[in-house]
DRENMARBA-855052 format. One record per atom (N, C-alpha, C): residue in one letter; x, z, y negated. Coordinates in steps of 0.02 Angstrom, whole numbers, plus 32768, in hexadecimal, padded with zeros to 4 digits. Each point is the difference from the previous one (the first is absolute). Layout:
<sites>
aXZY/...
</sites>
This chain:
<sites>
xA1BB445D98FE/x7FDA801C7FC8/x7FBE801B801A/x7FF5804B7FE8/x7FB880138022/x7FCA7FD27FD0/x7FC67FFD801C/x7FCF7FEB7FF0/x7FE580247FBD/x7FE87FE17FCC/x7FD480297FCA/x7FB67FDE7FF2/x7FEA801D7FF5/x7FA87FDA8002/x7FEF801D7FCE/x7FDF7FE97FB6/x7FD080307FEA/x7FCD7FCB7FDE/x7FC780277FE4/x7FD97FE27FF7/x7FD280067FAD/x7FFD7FD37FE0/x7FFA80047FB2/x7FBC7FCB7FE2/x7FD880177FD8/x7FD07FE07FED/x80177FBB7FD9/x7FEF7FC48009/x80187FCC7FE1/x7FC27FE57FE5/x80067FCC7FF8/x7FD17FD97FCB/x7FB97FDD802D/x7FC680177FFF/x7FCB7FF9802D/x80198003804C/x803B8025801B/x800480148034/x8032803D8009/x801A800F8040/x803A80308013/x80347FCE8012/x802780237FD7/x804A7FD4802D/x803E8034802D/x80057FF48031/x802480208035/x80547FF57FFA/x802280137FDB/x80497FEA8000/x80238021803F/x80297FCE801D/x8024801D803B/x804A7FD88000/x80358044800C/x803D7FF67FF7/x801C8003804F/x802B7FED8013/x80097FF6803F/x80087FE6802B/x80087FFA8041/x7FF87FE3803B/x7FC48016802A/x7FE57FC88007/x7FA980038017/x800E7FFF805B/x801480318030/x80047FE68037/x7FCC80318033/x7FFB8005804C/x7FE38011800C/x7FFF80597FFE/x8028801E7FEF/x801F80317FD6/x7FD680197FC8/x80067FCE7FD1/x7FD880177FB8/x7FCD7FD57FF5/x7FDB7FD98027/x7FD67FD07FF8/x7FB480277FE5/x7FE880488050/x7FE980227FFF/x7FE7802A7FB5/x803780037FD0/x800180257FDB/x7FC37FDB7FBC/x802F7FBC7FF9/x7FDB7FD57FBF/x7F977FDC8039/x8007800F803C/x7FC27FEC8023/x7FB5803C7FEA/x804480377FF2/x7FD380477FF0/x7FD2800E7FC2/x80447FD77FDB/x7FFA80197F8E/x7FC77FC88002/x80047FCC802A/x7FD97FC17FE0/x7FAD800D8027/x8001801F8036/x7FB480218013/x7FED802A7FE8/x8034802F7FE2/x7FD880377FD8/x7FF47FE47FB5/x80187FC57FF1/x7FEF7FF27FC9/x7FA77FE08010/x7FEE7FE28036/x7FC47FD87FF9/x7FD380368020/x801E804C8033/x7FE5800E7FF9/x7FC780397FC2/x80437FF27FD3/x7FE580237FB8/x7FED7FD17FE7/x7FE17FBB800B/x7FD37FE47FD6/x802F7FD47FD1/x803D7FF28012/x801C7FCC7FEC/x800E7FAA8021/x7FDB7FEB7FE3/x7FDF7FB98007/x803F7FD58007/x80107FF97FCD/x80237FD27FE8/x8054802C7FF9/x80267FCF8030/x803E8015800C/x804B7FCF7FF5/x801980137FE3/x80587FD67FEC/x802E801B8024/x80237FE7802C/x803A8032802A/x80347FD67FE5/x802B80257FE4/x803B7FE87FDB/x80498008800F/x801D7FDB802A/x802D7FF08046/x803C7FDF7FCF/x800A80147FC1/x80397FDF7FD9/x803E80388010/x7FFA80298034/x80398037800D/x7FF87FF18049/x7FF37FD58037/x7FF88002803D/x802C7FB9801B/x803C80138019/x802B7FC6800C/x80017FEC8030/x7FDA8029803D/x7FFC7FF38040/x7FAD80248035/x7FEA7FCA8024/x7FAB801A8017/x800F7FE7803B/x7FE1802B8035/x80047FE7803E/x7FCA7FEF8017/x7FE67FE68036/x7FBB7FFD8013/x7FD0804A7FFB/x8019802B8017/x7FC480357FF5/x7FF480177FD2/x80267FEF7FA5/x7FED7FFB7FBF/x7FCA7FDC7FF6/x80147FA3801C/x7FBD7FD47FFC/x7FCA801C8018/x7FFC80118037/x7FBF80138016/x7FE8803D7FF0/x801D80367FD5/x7FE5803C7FC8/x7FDB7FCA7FD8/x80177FC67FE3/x7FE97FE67FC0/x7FC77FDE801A/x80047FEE8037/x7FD17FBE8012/x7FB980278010/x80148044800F/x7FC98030801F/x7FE4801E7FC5/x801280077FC3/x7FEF80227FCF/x7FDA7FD07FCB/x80197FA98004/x7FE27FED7FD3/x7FB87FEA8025/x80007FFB8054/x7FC87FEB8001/x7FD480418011/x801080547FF5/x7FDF802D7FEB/x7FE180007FB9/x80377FDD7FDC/x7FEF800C7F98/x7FB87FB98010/x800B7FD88025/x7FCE7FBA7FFB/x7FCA80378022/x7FF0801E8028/x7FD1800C8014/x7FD180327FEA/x8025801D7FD2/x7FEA80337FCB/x7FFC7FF17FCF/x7FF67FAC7FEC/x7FE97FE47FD2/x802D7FFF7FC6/x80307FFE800F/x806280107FD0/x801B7FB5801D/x803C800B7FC9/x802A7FC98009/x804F80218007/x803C7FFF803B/x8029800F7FED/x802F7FB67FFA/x804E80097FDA/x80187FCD7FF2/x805B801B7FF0/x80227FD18007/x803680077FFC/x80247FFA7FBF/x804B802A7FE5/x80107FDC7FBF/x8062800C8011/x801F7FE67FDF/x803A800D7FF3/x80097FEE8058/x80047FC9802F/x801A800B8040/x80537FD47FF3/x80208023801E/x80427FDF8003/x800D7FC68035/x802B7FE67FF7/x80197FC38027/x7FE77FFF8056/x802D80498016/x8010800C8057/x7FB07FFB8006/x7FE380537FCC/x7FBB7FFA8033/x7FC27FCF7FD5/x7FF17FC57FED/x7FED7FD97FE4/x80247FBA804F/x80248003801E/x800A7FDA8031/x7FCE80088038/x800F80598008/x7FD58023804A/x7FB07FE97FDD/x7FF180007FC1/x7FB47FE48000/x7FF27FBD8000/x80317FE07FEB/x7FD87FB1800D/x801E800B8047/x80208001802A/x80107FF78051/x7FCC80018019/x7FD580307FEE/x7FD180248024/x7FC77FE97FEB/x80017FD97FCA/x7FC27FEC7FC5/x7FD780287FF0/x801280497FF9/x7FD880217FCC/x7FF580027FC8/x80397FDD7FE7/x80057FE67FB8/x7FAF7FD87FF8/x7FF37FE18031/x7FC27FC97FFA/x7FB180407FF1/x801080308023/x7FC680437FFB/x8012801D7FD4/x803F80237FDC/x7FFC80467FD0/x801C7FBD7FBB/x7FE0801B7FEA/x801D7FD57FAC/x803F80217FED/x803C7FDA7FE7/x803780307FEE/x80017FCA7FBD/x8013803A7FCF/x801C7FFA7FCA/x804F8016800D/x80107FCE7FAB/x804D80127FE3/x800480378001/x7FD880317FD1/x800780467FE5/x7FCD802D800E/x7FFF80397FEF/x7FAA802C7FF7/x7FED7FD57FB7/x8007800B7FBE/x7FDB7FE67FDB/x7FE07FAF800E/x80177FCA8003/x7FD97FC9803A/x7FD88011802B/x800980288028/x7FC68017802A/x7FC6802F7FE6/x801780237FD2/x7FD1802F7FDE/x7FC97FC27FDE/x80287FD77FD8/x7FCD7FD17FE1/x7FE17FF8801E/x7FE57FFC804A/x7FC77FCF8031/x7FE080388008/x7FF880337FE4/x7FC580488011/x7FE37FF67FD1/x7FC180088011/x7FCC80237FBB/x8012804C7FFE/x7FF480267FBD/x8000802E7FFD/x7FB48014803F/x7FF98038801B/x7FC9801C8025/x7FB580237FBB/x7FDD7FE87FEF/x7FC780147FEA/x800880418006/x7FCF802D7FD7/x800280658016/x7FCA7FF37FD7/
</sites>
């Protein structure tokens, strides 16, 4: 299955839905949508992996590289909808212990403030 990435305003953040297989292949692709999201000033990020049945290591380390870009730009990114396989590759690895994953996007949306304007 090719990769699909897009990206949609959610509830005090962006949420990144991605359909697919996250490998070193298409990893590149969701490493891209999610920097151009903070570099447009999006803080606060949901990547929503409820269509991603399989992640290889150079997926993790798109994510691992991006959330501690969103932390350093004063953002939070976070996980929602992870399935079984890749919900294994993160506790293995204990990133589960660094990126917060939610059940769903709405669960995760709850833990945003809306952003002030």
């Amino acid at each position: 299955m090719d990769l699909q990435v897009s990206a949609r305003p959610g509830r005090g953040c962006a949420v990144v839905e991605v359909q697919g297989d996250l490998d070193m292949a298409t990893s590149p692709r969701l490493r891209d949508t999610l920097q151009k999201l903070v570099d447009a000033g999006d803080r606060q990020v949901v990547v929503d992996l409820a269509g991603v049945a399989f992640m290889d290591s150079s997926a993790l380390g798109a994510l691992v590289v991006m959330f501690k870009s969103s932390r350093e730009a004063g953002g939070r990114l976070s996980l929602a909808g992870v399935q079984p396989a890749v919900r294994r590759v993160l506790n293995i690895t204990s990133v589960d212990r660094v990126i917060d994953i939610y059940d769903d996007v709405p669960g995760a949306e709850a833990t945003y403030r809306p952003s002030a304007v």
